[in-house]
C-alpha positions in Angstrom: 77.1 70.1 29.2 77.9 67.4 27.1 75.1 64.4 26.7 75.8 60.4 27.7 73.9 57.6 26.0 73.8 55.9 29.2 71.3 58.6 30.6 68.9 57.9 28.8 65.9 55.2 30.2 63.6 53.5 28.6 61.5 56.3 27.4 64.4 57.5 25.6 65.0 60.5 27.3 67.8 61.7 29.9 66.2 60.5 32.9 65.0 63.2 35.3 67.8 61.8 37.8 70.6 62.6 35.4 69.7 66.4 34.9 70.2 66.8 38.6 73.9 65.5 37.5 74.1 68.1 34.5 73.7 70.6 37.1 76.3 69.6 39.4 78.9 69.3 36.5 77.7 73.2 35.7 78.1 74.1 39.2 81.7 72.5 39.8 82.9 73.6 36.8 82.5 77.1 37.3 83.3 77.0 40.9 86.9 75.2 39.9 87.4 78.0 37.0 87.0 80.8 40.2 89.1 81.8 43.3 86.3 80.0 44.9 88.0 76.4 44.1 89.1 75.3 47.2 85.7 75.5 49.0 84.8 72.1 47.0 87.2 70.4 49.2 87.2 71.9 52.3 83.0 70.7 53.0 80.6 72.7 50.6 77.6 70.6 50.7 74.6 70.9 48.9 71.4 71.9 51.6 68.9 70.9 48.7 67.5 71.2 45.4 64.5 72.1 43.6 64.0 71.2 40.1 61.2 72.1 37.2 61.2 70.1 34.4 59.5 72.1 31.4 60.4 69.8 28.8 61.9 66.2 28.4 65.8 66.0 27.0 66.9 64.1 24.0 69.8 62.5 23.2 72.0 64.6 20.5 75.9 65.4 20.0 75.4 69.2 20.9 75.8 69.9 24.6 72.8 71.1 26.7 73.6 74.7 27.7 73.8 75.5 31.4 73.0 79.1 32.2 74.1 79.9 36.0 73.6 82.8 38.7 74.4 83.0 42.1 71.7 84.1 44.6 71.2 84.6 47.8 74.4 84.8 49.6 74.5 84.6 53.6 76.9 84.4 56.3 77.5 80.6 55.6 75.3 79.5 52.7 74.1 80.8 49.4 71.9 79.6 46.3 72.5 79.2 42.7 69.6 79.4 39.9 69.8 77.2 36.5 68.3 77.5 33.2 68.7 74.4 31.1 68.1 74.5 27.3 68.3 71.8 24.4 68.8 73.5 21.0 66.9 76.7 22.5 64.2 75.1 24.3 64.1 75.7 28.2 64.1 72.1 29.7 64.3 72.9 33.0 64.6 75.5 36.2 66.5 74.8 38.9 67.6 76.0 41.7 70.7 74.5 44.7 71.1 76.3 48.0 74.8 75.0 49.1 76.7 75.7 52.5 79.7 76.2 53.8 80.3 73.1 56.4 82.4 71.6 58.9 82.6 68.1 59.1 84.8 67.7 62.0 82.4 70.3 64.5 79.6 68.8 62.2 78.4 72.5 61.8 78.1 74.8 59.3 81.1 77.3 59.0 81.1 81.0 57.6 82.6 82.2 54.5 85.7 84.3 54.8 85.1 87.6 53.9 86.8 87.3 50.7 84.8 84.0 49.9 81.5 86.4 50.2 82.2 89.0 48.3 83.2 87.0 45.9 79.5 85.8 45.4 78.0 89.1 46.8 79.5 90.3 43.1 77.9 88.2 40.9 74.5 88.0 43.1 71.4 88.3 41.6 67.3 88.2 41.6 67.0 84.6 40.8 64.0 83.5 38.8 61.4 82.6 41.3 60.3 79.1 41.7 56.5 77.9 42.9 56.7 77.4 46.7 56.5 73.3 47.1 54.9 72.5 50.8 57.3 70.1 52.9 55.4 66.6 53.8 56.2 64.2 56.6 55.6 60.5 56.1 53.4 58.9 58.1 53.4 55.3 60.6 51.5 54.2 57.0 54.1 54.3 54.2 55.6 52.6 51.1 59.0 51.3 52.0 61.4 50.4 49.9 64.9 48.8 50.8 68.3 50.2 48.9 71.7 49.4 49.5 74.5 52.3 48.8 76.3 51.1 46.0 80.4 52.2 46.5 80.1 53.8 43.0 77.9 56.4 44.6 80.3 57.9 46.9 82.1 61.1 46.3 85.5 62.9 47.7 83.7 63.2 51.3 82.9 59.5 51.3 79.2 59.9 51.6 76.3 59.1 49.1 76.5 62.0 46.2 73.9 64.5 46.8 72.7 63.7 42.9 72.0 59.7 43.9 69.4 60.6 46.2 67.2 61.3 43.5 68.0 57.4 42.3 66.6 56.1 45.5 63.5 57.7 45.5 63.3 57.3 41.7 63.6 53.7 42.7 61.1 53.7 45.2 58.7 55.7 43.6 58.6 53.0 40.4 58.1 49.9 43.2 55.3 52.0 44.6 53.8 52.7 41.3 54.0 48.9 40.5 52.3 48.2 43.7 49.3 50.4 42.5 48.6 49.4 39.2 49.2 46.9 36.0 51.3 47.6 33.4 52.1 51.3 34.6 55.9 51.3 33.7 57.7 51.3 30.3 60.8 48.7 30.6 62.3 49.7 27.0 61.0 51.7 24.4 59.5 49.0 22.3 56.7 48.2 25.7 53.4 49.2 24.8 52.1 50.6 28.0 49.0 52.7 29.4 50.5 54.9 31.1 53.2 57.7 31.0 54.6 59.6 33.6 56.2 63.0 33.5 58.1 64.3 36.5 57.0 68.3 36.4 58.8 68.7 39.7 60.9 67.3 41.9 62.4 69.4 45.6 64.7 67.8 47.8 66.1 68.3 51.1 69.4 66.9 52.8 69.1 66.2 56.6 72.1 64.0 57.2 74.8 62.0 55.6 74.3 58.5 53.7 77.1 56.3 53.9 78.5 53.0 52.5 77.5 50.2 54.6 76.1 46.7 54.3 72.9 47.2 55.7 70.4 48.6 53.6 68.6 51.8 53.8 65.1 52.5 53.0 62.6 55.4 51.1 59.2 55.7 52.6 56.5 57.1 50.7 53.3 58.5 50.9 50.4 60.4 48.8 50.4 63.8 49.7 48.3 65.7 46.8 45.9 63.8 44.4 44.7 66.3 41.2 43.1 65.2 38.3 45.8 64.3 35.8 49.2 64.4 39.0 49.6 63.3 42.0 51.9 64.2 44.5 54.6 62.1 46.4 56.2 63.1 50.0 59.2 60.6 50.5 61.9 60.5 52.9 65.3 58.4 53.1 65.6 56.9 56.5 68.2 55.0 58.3 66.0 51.6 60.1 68.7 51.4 62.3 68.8 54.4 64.1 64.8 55.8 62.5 66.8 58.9 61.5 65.1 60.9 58.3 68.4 61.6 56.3 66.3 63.5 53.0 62.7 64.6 52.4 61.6 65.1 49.3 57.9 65.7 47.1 57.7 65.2 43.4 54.8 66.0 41.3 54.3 63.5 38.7 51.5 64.0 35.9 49.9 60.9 34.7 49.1 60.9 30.7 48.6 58.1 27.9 51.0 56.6 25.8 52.0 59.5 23.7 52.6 61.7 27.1 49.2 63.9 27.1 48.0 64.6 30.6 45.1 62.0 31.7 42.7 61.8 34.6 44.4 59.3 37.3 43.3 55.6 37.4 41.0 55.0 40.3 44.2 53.6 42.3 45.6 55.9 42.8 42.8 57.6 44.3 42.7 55.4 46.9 46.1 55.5 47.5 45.8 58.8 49.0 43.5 57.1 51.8 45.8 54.4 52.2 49.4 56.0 52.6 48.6 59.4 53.6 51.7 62.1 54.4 50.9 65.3 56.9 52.2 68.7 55.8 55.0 70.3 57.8 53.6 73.9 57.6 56.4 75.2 56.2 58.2 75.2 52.7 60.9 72.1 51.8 63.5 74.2 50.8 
């Protein structure tokens, strides 16, 4: 997988956003090189994703390597596992769980039996991943507005599964700047006092984001409070209708300007008192 300048922010390394787009280049590629093709334009959509990030990615001319396995495979849905490595080095787990979907019944739709065998072949034990808990946002929340940019569309006309991860990114860096001074790097040259690292990030996809001229908005809430990360519950939500069209939680681990793990400012402490989320009971993915 082949590196862009342009993914890179202002800690100068691929953004956590853009590996979420390195593994949906992997994923269509090798679905387009297999009998499998036509499934990418008949309404495969991605259910959710959940990312480890064990290391940050630098910009180089070699590609990234993009080891993939298929997983579970059910009647209508199945998962794919990732392991990403820079010049060796694991930078990250992943794992997608994609289904087979009808957009006219607006229901999912089983594989033929050909389709499933297909991926029954090449099934294997994925890696597991640590269970991440699901969190609902509650009446007391961040928000933070965002308009779908036409750019962000893909071949079904709704918001690319990877620019959800933008959003909340987006939100999550208004939040932070709510909660404390000088907490974000704008270019590499800023001398700040505080890093973040995104160790993990799990999304789910509850409905379709479309291009409109109303804004939508990302609430978010503390749900977990350790002593060098925090962890955020956000969900995407349309105002107009109050529908929750993603949840997601990230872990984020606070350290100094050199990236070693720190205890968290006193702010964000509080924070957990102040926007609180509730557990679902159940796992996000």
């Amino acid at each position: 997988m082949p590196l862009r300048w342009v993914d890179l922010d202002a800690q100068g390394h691929a953004n956590n956003a853009a590996l979420v787009d390195y593994l949906q280049e992997a994923r269509v590629d090798w679905l387009l090189t297999g009998p499998n093709a036509h499934l990418l334009g008949n309404g495969i959509i991605v259910v959710g994703h959940q990312v480890e990030y064990t290391g940050p990615i630098f910009f180089t001319p070699e590609p990234l390597d993009v080891e993939l396995h298929v997983g579970d495979v059910g009647a209508a849905r199945f998962s794919v596992g990732y392991r990403v490595h820079q010049g060796g080095q694991l930078v990250a787990r992943a794992r997608t769980v994609l289904c087979n979907y009808d957009f006219t019944t607006g229901r999912p739709t089983r594989l033929t039996d050909e389709e499933r065998a297909w991926f029954e072949a090449r099934s294997v034990a994925l890696e597991p991943l640590r269970e991440v808990p699901a969190h609902a946002v509650g009446p007391h929340h961040h928000t933070h507005a965002f308009q779908v940019r036409w750019s962000d569309l893909d071949a079904y006309g709704h918001a690319n599964n990877t620019r959800f991860f933008d959003y909340v990114a987006e939100a999550r860096i208004a939040f932070k700047n709510l909660l404390m001074d000088n907490s974000i790097r704008s270019n590499p040259h800023d001398e700040v006092e505080h890093a973040w690292m995104v160790a993990r990030q799990d999304l789910r996809y509850i409905g379709q984001v479309t291009h409109r001229l109303e804004p939508y908005e990302v609430r978010t809430g503390v749900a977990a409070i350790g002593r060098t990360s925090m962890t955020l519950g956000a969900e995407v939500v349309d105002p107009l209708t109050e529908q929750v069209m993603s949840r997601s939680t990230t872990i984020l681990v606070h350290g100094d300007a050199t990236g070693r793990p720190q205890p968290l400012p006193d702010a964000l402490h509080r924070a957990a008192d102040v926007w609180p989320t509730t557990p679902t009971g159940r796992p996000l993915l």
